[in-house]
C-alpha positions in Angstrom: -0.4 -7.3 -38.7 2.3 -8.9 -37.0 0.8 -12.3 -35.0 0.6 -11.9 -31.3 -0.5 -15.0 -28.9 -0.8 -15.5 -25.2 -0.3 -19.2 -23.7 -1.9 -21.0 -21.0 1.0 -19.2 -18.3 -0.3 -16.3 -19.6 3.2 -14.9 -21.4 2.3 -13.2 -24.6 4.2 -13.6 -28.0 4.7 -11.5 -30.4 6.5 -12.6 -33.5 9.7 -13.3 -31.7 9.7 -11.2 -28.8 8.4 -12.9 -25.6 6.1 -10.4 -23.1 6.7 -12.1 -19.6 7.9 -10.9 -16.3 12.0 -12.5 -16.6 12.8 -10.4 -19.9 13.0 -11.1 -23.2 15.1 -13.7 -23.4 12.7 -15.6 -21.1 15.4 -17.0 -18.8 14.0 -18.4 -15.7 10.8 -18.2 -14.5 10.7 -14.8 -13.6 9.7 -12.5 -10.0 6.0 -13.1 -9.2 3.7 -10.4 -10.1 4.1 -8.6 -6.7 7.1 -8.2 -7.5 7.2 -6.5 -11.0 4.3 -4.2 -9.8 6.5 -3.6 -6.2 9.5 -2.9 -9.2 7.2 -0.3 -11.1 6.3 1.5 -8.6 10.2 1.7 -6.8 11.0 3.1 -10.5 7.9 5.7 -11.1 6.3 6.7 -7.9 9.8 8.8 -7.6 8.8 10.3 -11.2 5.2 11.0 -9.8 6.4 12.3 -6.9 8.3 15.1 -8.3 6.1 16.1 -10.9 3.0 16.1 -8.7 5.1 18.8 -6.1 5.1 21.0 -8.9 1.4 21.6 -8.7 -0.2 24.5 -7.0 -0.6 24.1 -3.5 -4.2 23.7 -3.1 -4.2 20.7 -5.9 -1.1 19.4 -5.3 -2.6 18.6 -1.3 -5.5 17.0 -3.1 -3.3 15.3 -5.4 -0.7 14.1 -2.4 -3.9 12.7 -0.5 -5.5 10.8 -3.8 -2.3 8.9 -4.0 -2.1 8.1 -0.3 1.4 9.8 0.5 -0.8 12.3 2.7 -3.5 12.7 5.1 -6.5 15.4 4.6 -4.4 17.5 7.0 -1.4 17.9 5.2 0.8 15.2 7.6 2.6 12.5 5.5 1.1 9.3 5.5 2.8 5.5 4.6 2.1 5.1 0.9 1.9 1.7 1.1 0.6 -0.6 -2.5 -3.3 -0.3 -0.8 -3.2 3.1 -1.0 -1.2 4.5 -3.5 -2.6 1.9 -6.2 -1.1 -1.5 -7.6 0.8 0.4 -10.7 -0.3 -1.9 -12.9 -0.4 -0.1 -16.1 2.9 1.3 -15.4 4.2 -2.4 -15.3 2.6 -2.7 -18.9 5.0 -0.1 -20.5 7.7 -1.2 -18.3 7.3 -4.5 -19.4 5.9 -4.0 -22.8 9.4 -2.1 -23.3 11.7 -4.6 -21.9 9.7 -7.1 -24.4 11.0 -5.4 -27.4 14.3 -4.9 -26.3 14.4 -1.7 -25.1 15.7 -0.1 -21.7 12.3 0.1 -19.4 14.5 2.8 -17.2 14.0 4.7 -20.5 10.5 4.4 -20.8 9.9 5.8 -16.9 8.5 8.7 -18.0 5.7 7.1 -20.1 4.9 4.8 -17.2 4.5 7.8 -15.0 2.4 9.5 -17.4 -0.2 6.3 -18.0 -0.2 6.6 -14.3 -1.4 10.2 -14.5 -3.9 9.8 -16.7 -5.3 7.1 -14.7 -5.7 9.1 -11.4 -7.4 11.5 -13.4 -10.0 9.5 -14.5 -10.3 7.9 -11.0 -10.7 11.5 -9.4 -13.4 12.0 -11.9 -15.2 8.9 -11.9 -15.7 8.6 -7.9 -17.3 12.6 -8.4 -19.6 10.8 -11.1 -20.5 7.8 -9.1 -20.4 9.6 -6.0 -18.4 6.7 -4.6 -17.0 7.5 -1.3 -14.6 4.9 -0.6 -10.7 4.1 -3.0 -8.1 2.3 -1.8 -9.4 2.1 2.0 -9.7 5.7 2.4 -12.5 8.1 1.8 -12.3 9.3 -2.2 -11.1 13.1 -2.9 -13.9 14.5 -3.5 -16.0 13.4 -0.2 -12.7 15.3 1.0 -12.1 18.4 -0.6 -15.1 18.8 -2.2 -16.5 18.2 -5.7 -14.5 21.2 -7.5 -11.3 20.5 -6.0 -11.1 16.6 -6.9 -12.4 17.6 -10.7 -10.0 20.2 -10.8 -7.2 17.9 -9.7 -8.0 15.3 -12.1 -7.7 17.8 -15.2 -4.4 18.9 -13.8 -2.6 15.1 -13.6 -3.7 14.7 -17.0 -2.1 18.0 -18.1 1.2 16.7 -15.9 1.4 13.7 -18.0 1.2 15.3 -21.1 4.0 17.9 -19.8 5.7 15.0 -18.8 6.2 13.5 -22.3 6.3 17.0 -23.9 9.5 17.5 -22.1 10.9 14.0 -22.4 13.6 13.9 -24.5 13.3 10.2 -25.7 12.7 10.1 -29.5 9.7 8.4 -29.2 8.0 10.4 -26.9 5.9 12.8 -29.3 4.1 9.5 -30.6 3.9 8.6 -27.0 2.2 12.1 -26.6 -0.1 11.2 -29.5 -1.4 8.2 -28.3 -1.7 9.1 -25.2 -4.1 12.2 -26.2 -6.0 10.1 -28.1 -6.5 7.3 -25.6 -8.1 10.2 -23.0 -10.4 11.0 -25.5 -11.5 7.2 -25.8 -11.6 7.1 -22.0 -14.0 10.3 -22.1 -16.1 8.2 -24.6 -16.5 5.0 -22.2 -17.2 7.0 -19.4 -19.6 8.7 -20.8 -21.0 5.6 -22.5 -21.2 4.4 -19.0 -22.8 7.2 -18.1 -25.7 6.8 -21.0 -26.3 2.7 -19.9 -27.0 3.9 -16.3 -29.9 5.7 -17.5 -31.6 3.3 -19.7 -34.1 0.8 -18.4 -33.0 -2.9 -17.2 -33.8 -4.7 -20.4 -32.4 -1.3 -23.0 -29.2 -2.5 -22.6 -27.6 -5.3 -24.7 -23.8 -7.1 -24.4 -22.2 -6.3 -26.8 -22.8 -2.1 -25.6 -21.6 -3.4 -21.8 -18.5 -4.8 -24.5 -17.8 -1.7 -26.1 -18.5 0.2 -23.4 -15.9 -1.6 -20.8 -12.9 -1.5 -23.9 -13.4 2.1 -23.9 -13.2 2.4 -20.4 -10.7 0.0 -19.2 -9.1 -1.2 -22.1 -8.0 1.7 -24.4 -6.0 2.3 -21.3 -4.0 -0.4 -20.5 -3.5 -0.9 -24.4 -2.4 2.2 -24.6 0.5 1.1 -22.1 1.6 -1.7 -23.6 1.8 0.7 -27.0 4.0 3.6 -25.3 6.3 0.6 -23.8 6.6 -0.4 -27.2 6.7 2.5 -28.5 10.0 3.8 -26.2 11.2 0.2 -27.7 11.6 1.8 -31.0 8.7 -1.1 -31.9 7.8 -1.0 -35.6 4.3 -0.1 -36.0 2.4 -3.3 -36.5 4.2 -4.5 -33.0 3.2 -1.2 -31.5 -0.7 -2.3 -32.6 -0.1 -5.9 -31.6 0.9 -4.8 -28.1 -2.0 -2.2 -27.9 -4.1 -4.9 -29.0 -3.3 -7.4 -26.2 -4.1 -4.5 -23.7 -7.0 -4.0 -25.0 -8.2 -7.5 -23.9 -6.3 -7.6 -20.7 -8.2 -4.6 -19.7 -11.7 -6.4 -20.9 -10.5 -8.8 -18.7 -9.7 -6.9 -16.1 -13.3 -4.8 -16.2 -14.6 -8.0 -16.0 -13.2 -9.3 -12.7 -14.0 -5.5 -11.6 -17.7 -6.0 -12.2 -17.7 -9.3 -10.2 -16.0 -7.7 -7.6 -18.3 -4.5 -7.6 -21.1 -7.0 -7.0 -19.2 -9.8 -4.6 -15.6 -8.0 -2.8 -14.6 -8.1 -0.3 -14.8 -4.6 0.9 -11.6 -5.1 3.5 -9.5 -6.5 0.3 -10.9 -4.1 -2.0 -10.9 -0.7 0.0 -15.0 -0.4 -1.8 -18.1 -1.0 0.0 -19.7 -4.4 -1.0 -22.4 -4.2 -3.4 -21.6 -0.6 -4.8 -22.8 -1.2 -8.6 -25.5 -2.1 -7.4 -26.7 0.5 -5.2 -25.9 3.3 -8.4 -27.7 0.7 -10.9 -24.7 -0.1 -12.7 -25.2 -1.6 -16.1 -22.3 -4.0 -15.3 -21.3 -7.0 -17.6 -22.9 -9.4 -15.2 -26.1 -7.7 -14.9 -26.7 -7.4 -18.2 -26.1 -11.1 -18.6 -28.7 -11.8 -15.8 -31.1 -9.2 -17.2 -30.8 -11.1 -20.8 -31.1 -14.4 -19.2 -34.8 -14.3 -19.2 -35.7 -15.8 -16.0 -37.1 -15.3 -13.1 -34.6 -14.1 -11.1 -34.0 -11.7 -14.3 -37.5 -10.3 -13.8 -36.7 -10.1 -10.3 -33.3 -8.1 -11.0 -35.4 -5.8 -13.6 -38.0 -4.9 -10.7 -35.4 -4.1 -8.5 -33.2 -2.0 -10.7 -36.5 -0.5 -11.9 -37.9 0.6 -8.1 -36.4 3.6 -6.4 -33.6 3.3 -3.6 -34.5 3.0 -0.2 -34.0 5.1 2.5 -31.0 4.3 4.9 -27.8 2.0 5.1 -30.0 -1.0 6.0 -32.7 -1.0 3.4 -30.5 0.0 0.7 -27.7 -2.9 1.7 -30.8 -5.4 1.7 -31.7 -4.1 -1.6 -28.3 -4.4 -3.0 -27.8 -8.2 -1.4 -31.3 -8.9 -3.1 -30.0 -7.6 -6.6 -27.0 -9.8 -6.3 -29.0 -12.9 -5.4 -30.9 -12.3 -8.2 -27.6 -12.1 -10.2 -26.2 -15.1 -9.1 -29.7 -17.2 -10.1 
């Protein structure tokens, strides 16, 4: 397995090829991270665009209004970053690519695809968790309705597999692969998520939350950094390497998710404070209060364990008194 290592600037190594925002050669310092995510999306929202129009009208309106380029009436809307999503796993095989000395312009249509496949599993997972708030804007579903944010979700999935099906980069039929494979990991996690919700406070141990959230979170954003490397013309232990390093980005990146599903800032976050809560999430930090065998843990177990109450003011004071209990 080829050796792969991440520095205290957080640029990642991998056996002579540097992963950092100036390039390869690593000349410079590099733009700031608003401004590779600001570059992804100037080089695949065009690509989502244009695939997305090809939908049938009634899902491609949902889809338009998921991605913030709409209202719910049809009238186009600003697309800004809050509202059509940071793009960050499209950076990740833009990036991943321009690591291994490939073209990233090459590699647009695998970012647009990883894109894809993540706003279907977003329009899916706010039906779940019948959350009614993304990106500062009421979800889909709350919308259009259960069926038409479902059904919208299975169709971006089948445009990014069109989308590398019809690519005519050599690489894209691995890309395909992977890319299957990953949605069926995703499906796992969520459903693993799924599972942990309805087990009891103190049924649930780490190291499931663990395997859980690198199902969830991280098959995904390894997968990027694979296809980027991949559309490289990578060799196949760099292609694991990179998928690898996603894989713990994304844990990471579940992680500061939970904490901010517990204590964000809805105005920042475009989610109401104190969400996971409210649905009994089986977060990484819950779990770790629940195992911690105090009593604010009991506390947090009682609370969990007792049935919501009615209206926005007792369950937002039943929330705040979960994530007391958390922080203790």
């Amino acid at each position: 397995m080829t050796d792969t290592t991440t520095d205290t600037a957080g640029t990642v190594h991998v056996e002579g090829h540097i992963l950092e925002p100036g390039g390869p050669d690593g000349a410079g310092e590099g733009p700031e991270a608003a401004g590779i995510l600001a570059s992804a999306r100037g080089l695949v929202h065009p690509e989502l665009r244009r695939a997305i129009e090809t939908l049938p009208g009634s899902l491609r309106r949902v889809a338009l209004y998921h991605f913030g380029w709409e209202h719910a009436d049809g009238t186009p809307a600003a697309g800004t970053a809050g509202s059509t999503g940071k793009a960050i796993r499209p950076a990740l095989v833009l990036t991943a690519a321009r690591a291994l000395g490939g073209n990233p312009a090459g590699a647009v249509r695998a970012a647009a695809a990883v894109e894809l496949v993540h706003n279907f599993t977003l329009l899916h997972d706010d039906v779940m968790d019948r959350d009614t708030t993304r990106r500062h804007r009421p979800t889909a579903w709350t919308v259009f309705g259960d069926a038409d944010a479902i059904l919208t979700g299975d169709a971006l999935q089948a445009l990014a597999q069109r989308m590398l099906a019809e690519d005519p980069h050599p690489g894209a039929p691995a890309a395909a692969a992977r890319l299957a494979g990953c949605v069926m990991e995703l499906c796992a996690g969520q459903h693993a998520d799924c599972a942990l919700e309805r087990r009891g406070p103190d049924e649930v141990t780490l190291d499931e939350c663990l395997a859980m959230a690198e199902a969830k979170t991280g098959a995904l954003l390894g997968c990027a950094c694979a296809l980027g490397a991949v559309y490289a013309g990578a060799d196949p232990d760099d292609v694991d390497s990179l998928d690898g390093f996603g894989r713990e980005a994304g844990l990471a990146f579940q992680l500061i998710d939970d904490v901010i599903g517990i204590w964000g800032d809805p105005h920042r976050t475009g989610k109401p404070a104190g969400a996971d809560l409210a649905a009994r999430k089986k977060s990484l930090p819950v779990v770790a209060a629940l195992a911690s065998g105090t009593p604010a843990a009991a506390e947090l177990a009682e609370l969990y364990d007792s049935p919501p109450p009615g209206g926005a003011a007792g369950a937002a004071e039943h929330a705040a008194r979960a994530a007391r209990a958390v922080e203790r």
